[in-house]
VMD Tcl script that draws the C-alpha trace (Angstrom):
set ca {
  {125.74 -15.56 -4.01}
  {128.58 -13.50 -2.55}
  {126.73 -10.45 -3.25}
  {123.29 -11.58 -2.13}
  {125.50 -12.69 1.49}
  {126.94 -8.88 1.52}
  {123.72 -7.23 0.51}
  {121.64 -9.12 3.38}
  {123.96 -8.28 6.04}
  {124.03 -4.60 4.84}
  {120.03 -4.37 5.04}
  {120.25 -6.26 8.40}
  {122.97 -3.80 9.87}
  {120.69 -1.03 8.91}
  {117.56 -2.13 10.74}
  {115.45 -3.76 6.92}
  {114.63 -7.33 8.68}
  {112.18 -7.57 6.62}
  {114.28 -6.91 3.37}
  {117.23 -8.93 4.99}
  {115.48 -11.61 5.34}
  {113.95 -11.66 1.90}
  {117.70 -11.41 0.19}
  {118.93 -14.74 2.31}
  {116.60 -16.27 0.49}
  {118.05 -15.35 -2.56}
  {121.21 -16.40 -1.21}
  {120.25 -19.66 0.21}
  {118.84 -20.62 -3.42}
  {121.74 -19.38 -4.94}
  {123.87 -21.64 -2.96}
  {123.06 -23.63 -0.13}
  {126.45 -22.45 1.61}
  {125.21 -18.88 1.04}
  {121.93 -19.49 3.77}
  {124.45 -18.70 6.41}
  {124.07 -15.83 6.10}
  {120.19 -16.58 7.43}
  {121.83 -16.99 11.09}
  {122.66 -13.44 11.85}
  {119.53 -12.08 10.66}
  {117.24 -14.31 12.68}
  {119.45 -13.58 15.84}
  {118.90 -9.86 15.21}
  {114.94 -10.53 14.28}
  {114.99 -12.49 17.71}
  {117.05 -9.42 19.83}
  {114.55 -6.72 18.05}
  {111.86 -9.33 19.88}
  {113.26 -9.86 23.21}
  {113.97 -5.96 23.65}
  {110.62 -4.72 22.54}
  {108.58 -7.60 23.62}
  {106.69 -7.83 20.03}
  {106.45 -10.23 17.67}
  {106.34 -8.05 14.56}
  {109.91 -8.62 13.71}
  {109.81 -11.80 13.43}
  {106.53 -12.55 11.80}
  {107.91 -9.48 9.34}
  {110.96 -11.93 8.76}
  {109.49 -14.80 8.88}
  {106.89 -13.54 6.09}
  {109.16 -11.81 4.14}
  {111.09 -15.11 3.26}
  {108.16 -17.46 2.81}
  {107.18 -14.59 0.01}
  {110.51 -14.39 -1.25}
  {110.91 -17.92 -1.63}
  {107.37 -18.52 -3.32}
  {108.84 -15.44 -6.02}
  {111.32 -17.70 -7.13}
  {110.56 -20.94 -6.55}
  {106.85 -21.89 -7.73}
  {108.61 -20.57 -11.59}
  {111.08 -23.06 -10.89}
  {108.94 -25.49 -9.59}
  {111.40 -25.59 -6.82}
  {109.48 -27.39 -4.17}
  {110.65 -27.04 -0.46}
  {111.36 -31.35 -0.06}
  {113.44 -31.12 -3.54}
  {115.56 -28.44 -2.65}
  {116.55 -29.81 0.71}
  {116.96 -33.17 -0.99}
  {119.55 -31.33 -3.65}
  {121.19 -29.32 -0.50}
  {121.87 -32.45 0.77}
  {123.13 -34.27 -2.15}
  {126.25 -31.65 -2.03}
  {127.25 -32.74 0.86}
  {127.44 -35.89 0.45}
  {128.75 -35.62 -3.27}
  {132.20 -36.02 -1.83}
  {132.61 -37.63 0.93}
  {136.15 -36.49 1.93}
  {138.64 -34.75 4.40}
  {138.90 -31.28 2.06}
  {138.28 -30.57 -1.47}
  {141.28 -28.46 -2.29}
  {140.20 -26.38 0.72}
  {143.24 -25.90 3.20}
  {141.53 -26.00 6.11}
  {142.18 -27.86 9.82}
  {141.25 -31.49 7.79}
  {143.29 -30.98 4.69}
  {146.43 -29.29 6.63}
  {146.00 -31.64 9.56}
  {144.96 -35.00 7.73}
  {145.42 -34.54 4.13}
  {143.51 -33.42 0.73}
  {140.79 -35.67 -1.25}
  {140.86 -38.70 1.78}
  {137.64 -40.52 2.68}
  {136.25 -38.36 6.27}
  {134.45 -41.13 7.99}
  {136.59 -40.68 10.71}
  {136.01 -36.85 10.98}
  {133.06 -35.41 9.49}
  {131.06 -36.15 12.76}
  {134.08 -34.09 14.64}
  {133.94 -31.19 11.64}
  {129.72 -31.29 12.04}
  {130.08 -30.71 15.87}
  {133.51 -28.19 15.34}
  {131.39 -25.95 12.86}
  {128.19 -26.33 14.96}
  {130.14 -24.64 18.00}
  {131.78 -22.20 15.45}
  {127.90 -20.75 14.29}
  {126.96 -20.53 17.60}
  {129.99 -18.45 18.84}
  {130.38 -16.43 15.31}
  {126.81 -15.33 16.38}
  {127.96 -13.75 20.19}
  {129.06 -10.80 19.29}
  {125.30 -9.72 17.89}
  {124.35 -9.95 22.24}
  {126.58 -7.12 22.94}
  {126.81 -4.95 19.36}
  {124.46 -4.34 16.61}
  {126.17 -1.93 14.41}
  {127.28 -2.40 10.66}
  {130.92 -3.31 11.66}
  {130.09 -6.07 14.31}
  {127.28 -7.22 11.46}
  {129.87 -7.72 8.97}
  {132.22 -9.37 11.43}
  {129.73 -11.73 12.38}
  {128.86 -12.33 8.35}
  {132.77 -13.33 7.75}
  {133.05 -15.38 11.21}
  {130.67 -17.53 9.73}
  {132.31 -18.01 6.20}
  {135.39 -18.87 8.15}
  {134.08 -21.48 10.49}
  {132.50 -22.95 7.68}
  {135.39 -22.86 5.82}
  {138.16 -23.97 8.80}
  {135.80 -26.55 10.29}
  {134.00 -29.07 8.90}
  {135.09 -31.93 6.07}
  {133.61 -32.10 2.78}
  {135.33 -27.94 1.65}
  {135.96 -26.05 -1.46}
  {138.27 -24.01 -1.94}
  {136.07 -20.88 -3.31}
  {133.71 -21.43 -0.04}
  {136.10 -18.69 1.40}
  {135.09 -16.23 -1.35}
  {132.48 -14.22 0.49}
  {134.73 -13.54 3.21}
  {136.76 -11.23 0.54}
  {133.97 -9.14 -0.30}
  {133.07 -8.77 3.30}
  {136.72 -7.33 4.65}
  {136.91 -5.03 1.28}
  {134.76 -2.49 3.59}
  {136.38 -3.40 7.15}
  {140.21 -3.68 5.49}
  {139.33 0.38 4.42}
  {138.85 1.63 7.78}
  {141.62 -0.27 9.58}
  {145.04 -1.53 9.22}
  {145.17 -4.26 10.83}
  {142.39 -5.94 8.78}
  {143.45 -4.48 5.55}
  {147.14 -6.50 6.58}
  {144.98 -9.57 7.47}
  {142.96 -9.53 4.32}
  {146.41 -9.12 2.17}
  {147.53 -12.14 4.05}
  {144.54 -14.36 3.41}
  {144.50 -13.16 0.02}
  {148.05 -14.50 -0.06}
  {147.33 -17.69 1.36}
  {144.36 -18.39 -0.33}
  {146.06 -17.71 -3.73}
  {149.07 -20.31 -2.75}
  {147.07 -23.28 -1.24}
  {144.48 -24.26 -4.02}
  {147.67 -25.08 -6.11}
  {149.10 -26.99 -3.35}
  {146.27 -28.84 -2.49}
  {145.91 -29.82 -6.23}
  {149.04 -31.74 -6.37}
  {149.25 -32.96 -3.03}
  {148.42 -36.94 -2.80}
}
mol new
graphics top color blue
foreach p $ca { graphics top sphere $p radius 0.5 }
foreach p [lrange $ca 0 end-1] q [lrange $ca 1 end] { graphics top cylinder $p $q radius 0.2 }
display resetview
């Protein structure tokens, strides 16, 4: 899934749409999580739109994902209504504040506690944090601001809402392993989430 994520924002950075949108597919039906990484390349498809005044981007997109999607999931005989259906379940699996994730509900609130109190407040925190993970694609369209946008999404979905796994944060690794070699201040952030990340599952483990 991680490499599906990295590979689609890669093709979308470089202009493939079309191919972009074919591999979040892939990493939508690897993991549901993964289909984030749908958001970025739709806002691009949508940009390419509203700058040339054509549709061809998008029906390219649009297209390339239905086709992508029928590859893989009439062998399965994955049908649209039972995938959504199984999305779902994960959510609602585990109902709770964080799942070994140390984010703001299992710093703030505590690990493994029933969320009926919060997930509404984690659905509308991680709803705002999509949205503004997806600005900086208005002003820059180059691979660097791509990738940023690609790990601002892991991490709002990994800071924000209830209901988080620890190893949701994983993508956001392979995605500052090219930013963290061309600056020093991300390669000392990535050391320091790398860090944290490596301390906090245990933690979270044996809280209460």
């Amino acid at each position: 899934g991680t490499l599906a994520y990295l590979c689609t924002l890669l093709a979308a950075a470089s202009g493939r749409l079309t191919f972009a949108s074919a591999l979040a597919v892939v990493a939508v039906l690897i993991k549901p999580q993964f289909g984030l990484v749908a958001l970025p390349v739709g806002m691009l498809a949508i940009l390419a739109w509203r700058a040339t005044g054509r549709w061809i981007p998008l029906v390219n997109a649009a297209l390339a994902a239905l086709i992508a999607y029928l590859f893989i999931a009439i062998p399965l005989g994955l049908d649209p209504i039972s995938f959504i259906s199984r999305a779902a379940g994960i959510a609602a699996d585990k109902p709770v504040t964080s799942a070994n994730a140390p984010n703001i509900w299992g710093v703030l609130v505590g690990y493994s506690l029933p969320d009926t109190n919060y997930a509404f407040i984690g659905g509308a925190l991680l709803l705002l944090g999509l949205v503004a993970s997806l600005i900086p694609l208005w002003f820059r369209r180059d691979l660097k601001t791509v990738l940023a946008v690609g790990l601002f999404l892991v991490l709002a979905f990994y800071f924000l809402p209830t209901r988080i796994h620890e190893r949701y944060l994983f993508p956001a690794f392979a995605i500052l392993a090219p930013l963290a070699a061309t600056s020093w201040p991300v390669l000392l952030a990535t050391l320091l989430v790398t860090v944290a990340d490596t301390l906090t599952p245990p933690y979270a483990l044996v809280s209460p």
